[in-house]
BAFI-3210 file (N, C-alpha, C; in Angstrom, 3 decimals, decimal comma, padded with zeros to 6 digits):
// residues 181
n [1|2|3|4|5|6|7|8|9|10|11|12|13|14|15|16|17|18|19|20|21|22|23|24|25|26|27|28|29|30|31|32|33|34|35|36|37|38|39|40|41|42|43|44|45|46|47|48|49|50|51|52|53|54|55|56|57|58|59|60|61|62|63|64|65|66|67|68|69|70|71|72|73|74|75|76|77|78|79|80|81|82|83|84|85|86|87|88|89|90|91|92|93|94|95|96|97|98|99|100|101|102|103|104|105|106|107|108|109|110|111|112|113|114|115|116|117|118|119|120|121|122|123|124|125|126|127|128|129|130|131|132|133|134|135|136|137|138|139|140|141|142|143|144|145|146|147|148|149|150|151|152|153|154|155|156|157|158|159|160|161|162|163|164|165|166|167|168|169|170|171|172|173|174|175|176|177|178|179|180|181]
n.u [020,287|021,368|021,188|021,888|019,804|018,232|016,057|013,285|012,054|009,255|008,534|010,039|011,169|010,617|010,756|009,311|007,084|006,145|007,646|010,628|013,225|016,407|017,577|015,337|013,751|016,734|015,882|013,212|014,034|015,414|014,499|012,956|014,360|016,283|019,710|023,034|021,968|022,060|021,795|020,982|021,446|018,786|016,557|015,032|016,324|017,615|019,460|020,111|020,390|018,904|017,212|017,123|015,811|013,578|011,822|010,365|010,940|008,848|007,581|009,268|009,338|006,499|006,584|008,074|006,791|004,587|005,763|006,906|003,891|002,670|004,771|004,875|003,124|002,897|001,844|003,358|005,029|006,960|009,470|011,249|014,762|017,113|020,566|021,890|019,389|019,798|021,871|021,403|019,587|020,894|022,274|020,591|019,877|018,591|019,471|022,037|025,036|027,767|027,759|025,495|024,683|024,563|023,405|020,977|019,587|016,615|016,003|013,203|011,825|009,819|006,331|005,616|005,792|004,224|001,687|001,012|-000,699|-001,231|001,793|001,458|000,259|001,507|001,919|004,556|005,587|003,966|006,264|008,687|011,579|011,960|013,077|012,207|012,056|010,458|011,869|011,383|010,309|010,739|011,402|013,083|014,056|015,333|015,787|016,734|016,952|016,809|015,630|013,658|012,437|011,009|007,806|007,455|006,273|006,862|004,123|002,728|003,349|002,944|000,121|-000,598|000,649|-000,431|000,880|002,641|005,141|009,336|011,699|015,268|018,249|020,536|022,683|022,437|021,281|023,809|025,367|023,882|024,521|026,702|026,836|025,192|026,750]
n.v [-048,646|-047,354|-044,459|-041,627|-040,368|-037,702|-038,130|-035,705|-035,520|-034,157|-032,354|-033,878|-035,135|-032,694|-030,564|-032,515|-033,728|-036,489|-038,314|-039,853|-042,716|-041,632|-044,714|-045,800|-044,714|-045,711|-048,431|-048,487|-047,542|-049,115|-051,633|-051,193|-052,032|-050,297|-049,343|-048,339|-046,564|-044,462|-041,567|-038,164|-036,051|-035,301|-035,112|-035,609|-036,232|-038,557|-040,117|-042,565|-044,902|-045,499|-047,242|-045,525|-045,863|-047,092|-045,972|-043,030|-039,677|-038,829|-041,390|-042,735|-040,924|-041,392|-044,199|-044,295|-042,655|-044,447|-046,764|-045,532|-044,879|-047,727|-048,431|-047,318|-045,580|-043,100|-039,954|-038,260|-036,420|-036,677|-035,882|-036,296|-035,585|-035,828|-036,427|-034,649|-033,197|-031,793|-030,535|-029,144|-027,256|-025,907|-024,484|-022,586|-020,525|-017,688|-015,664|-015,860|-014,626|-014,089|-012,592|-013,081|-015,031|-018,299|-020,014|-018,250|-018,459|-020,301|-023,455|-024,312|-026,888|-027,875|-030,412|-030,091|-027,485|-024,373|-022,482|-019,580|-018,048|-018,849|-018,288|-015,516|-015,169|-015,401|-012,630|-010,733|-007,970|-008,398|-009,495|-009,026|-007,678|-010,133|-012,400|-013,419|-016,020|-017,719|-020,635|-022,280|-025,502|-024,734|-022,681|-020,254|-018,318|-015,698|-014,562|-012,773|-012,067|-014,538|-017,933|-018,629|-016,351|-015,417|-014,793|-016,009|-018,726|-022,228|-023,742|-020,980|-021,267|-023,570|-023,617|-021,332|-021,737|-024,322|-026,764|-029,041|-028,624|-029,202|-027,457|-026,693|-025,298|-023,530|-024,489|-026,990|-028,193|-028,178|-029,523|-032,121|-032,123|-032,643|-035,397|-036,366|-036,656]
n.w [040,701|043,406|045,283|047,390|049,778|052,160|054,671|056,297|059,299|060,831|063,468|065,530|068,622|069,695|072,114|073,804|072,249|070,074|070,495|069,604|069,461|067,651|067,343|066,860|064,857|063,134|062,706|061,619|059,221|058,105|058,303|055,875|054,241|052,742|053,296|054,551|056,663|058,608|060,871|062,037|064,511|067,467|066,051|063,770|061,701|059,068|057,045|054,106|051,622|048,892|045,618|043,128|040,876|041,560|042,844|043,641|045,601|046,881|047,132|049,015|050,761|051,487|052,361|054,235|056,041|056,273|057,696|060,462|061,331|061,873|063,588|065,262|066,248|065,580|063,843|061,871|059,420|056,541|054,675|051,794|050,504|047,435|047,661|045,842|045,460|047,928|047,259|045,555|046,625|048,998|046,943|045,651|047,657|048,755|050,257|050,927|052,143|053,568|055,883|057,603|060,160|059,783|061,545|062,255|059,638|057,863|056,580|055,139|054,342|051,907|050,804|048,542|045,481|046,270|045,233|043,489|044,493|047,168|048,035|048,229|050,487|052,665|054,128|054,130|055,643|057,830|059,745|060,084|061,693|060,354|056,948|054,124|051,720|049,128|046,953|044,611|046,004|048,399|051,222|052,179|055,184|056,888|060,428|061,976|064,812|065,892|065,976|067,874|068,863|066,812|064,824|062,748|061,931|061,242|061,532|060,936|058,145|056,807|057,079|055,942|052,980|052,859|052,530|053,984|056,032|057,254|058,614|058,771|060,349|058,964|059,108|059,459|057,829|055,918|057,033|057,072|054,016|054,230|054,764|053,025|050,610]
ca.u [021,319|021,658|021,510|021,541|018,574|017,787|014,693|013,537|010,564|008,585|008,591|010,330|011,294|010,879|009,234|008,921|006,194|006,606|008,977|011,149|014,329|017,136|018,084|014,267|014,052|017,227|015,723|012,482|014,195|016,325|012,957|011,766|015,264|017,378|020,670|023,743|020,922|022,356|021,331|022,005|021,495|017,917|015,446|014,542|016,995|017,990|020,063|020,022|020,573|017,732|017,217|016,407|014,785|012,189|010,950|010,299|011,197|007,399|007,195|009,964|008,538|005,168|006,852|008,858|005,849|003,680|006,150|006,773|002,950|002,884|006,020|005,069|001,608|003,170|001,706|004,999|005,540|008,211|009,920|012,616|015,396|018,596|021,688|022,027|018,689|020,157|023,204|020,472|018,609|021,878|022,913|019,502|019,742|018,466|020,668|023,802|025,520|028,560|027,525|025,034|025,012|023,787|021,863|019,878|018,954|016,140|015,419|012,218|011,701|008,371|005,940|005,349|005,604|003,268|001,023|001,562|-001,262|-000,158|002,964|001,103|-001,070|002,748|002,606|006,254|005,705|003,729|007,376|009,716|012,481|012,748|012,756|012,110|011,679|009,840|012,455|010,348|010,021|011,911|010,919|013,861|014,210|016,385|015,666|018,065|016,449|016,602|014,066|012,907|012,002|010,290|006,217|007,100|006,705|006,476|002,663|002,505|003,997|001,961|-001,356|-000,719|001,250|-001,308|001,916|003,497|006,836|010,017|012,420|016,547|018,744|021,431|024,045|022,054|021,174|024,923|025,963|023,177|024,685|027,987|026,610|025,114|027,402]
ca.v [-047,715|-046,676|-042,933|-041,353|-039,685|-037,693|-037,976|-034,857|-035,488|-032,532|-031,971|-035,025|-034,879|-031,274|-030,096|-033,610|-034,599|-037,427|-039,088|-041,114|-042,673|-042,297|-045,928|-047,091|-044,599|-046,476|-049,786|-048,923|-047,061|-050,461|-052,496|-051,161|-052,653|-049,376|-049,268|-047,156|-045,803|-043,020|-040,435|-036,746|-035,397|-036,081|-033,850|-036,760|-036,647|-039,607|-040,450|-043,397|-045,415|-046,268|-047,694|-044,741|-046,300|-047,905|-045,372|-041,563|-039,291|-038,994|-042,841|-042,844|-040,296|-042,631|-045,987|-043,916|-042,541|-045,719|-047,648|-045,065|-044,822|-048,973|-049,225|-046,199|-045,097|-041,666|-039,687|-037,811|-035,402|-037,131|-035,027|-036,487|-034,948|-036,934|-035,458|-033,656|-031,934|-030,949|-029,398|-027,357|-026,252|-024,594|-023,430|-021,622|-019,785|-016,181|-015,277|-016,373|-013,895|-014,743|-011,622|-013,626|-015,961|-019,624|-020,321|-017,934|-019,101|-021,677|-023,747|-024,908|-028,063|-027,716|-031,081|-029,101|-026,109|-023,615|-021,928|-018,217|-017,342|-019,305|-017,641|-013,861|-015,290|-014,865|-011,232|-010,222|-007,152|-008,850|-010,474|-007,320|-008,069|-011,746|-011,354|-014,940|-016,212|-018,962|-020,873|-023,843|-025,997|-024,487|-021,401|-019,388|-017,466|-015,283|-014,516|-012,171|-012,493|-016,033|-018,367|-018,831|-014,990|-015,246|-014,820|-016,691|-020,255|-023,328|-023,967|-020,271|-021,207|-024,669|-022,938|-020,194|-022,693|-025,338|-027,989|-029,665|-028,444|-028,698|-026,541|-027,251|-024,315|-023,904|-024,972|-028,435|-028,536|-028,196|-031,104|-033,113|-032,518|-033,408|-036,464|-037,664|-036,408]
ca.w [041,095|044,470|045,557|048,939|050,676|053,747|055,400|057,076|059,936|060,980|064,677|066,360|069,762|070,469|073,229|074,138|071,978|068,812|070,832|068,128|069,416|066,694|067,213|066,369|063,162|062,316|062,631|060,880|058,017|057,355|058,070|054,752|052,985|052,646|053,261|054,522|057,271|059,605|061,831|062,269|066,392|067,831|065,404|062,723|060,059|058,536|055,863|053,616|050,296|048,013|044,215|042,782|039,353|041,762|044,239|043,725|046,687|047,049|047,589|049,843|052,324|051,996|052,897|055,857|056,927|056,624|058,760|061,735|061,995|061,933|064,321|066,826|066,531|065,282|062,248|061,848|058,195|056,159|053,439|051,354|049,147|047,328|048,087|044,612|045,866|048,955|047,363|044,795|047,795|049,522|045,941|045,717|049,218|048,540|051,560|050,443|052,420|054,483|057,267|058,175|060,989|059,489|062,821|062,322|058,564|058,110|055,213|055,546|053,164|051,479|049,977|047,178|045,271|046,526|044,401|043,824|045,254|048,685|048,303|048,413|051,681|053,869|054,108|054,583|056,249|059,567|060,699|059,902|060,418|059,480|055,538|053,621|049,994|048,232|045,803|044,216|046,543|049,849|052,141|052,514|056,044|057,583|061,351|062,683|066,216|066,156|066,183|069,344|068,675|065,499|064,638|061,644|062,293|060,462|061,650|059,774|056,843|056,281|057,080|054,845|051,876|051,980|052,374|055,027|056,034|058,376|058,911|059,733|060,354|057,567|059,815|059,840|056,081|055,406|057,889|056,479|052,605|053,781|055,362|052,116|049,769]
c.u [020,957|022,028|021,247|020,663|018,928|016,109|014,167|011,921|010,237|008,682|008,298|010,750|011,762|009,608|008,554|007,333|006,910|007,492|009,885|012,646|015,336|017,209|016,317|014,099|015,489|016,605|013,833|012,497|014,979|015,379|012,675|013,193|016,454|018,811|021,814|022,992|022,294|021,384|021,861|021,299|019,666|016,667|014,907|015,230|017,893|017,836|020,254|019,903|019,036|018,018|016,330|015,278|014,012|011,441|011,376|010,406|009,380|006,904|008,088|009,342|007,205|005,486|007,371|007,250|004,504|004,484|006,444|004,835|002,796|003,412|005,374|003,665|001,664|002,554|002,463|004,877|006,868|008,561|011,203|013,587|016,701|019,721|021,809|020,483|019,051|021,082|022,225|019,770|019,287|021,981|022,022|019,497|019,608|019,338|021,607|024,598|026,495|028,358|026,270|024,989|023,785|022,789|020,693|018,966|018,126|015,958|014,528|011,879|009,925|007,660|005,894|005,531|004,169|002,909|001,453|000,977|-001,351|000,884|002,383|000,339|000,170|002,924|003,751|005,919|005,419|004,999|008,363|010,360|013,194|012,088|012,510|011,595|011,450|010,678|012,023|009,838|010,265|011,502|012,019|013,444|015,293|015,566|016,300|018,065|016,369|015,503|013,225|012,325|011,116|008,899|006,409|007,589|006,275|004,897|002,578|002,032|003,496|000,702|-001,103|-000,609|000,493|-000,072|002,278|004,981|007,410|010,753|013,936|017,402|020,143|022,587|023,886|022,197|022,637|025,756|025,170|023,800|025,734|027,904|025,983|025,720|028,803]
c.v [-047,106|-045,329|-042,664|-040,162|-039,244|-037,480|-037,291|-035,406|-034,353|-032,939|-033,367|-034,441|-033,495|-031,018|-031,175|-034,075|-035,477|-037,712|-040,190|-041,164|-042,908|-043,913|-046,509|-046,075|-044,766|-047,430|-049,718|-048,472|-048,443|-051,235|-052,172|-051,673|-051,559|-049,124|-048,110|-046,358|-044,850|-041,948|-039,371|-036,004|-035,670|-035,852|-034,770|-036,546|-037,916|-040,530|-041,834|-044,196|-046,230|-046,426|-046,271|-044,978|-046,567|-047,127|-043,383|-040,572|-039,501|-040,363|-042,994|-042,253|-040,667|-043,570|-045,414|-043,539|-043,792|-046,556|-047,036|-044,920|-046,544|-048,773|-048,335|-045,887|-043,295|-041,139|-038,157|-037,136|-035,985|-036,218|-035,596|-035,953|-035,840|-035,590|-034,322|-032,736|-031,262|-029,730|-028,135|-026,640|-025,409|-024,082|-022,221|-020,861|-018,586|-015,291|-015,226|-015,312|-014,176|-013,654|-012,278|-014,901|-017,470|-020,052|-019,631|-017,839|-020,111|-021,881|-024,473|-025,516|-028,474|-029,349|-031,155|-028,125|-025,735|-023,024|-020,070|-017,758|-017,603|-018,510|-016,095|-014,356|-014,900|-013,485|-010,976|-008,959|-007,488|-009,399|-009,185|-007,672|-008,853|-011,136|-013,205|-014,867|-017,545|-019,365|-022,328|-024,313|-026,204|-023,206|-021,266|-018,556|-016,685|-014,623|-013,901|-011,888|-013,395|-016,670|-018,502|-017,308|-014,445|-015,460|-015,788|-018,056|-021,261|-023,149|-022,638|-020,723|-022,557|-024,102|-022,172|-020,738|-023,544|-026,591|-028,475|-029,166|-028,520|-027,963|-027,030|-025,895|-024,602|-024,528|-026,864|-029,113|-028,581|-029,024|-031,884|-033,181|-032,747|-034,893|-037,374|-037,578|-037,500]
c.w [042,453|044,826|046,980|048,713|052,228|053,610|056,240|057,952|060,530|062,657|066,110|067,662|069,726|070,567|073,653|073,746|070,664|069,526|070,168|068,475|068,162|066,489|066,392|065,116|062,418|061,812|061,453|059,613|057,462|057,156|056,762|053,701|052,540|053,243|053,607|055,357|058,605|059,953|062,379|063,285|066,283|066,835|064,347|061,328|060,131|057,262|055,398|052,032|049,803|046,570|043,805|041,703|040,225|042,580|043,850|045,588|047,491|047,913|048,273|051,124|053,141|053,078|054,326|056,760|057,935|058,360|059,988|062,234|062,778|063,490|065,892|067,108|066,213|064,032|062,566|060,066|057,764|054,746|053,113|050,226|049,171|047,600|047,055|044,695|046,622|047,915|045,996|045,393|048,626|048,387|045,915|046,997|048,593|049,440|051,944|051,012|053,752|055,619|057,671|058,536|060,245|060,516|062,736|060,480|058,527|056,985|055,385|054,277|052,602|050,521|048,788|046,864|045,180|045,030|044,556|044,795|046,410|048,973|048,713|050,168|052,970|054,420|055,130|055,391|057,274|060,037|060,618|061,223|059,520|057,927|055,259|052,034|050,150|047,750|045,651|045,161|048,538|050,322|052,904|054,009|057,400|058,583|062,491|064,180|066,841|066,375|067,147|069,549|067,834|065,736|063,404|061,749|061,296|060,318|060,297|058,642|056,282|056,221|055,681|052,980|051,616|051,941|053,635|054,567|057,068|057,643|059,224|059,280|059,121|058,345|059,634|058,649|055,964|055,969|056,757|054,792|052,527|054,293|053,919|050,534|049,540]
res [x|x|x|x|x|x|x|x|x|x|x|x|x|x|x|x|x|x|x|x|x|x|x|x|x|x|x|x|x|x|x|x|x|x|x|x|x|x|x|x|x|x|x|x|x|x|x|x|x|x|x|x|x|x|x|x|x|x|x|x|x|x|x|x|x|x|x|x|x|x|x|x|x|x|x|x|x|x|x|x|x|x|x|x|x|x|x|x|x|x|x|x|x|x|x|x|x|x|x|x|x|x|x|x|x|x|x|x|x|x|x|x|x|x|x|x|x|x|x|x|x|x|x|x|x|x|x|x|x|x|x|x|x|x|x|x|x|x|x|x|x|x|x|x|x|x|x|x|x|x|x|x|x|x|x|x|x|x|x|x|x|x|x|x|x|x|x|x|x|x|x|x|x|x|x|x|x|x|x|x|x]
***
């Protein structure tokens, strides 16, 4: 059975390092046999059909990773969720609040769920007044300064979490879940 996936990569062409043209993480997400491959603006998402019975998201974000190191010489952060994760990862938004501006929302897509005691290592008060929540597997943050303003950065929020994570502003996440919806 066939389900759609996106594939989120951690810090593709920005700031001109990991240089990864869309067109070649088309060609090496089809290289591995997947199907239905697309691409959403330059940042490394990309969407795609896999057998779900045969491959866990886990082993998906492997094989992607394996073959951009292979193809490019990149070691690149692959995180994958199926579409029916995406749409439980907007449902869960702690922030759910239509007065605030989606750009300045991030959902930062976590390997794993953190441990609690990871989760206490963020102290919320050093960023005042970005506010942010844990929900399983996702790091909620609102940024009302915008990011390019914020102390609370990814790097942070892996150091502190113990995970690998990106980040895509909700405006992006909510393209990306109508893209594999």
């Amino acid at each position: 059975m066939q389900q759609r996936h996106v594939a989120l990569l951690r810090a593709v062409n920005v700031g001109g390092r990991n240089r990864l043209p869309m067109s070649d993480l088309r060609a090496i997400v089809e290289g591995l046999g997947h199907i239905e491959v697309e691409t959403y603006i330059q940042s490394g998402n990309v969407m795609f059909c896999a057998d779900a019975r045969r491959a866990t998201n886990e082993q998906l974000a492997a094989g992607i990773h394996h073959a951009i190191a292979i193809a490019t010489g990149l070691d690149i952060a692959v995180l994958v969720r199926s579409g029916a994760e995406l749409a439980d990862a907007v449902r869960a938004n702690p922030f759910a609040d239509p007065n605030l501006e989606p750009s300045k929302l991030m959902v930062h897509f976590l390997q794993a769920i953190p441990s609690a005691e990871a989760i206490a290592r963020l102290e919320p008060d050093r960023f005042a007044p970005d506010r942010f929540e844990v929900v399983a597997d996702h790091l909620y943050a609102y940024l009302p300064n915008g990011q390019g303003r914020s102390k609370f950065t990814n790097d942070y929020i892996e150091r502190r979490l113990a995970v690998a994570a990106t980040a895509r502003n909700l405006n992006t996440v909510l393209q990306l879940l109508h893209l594999v919806s």
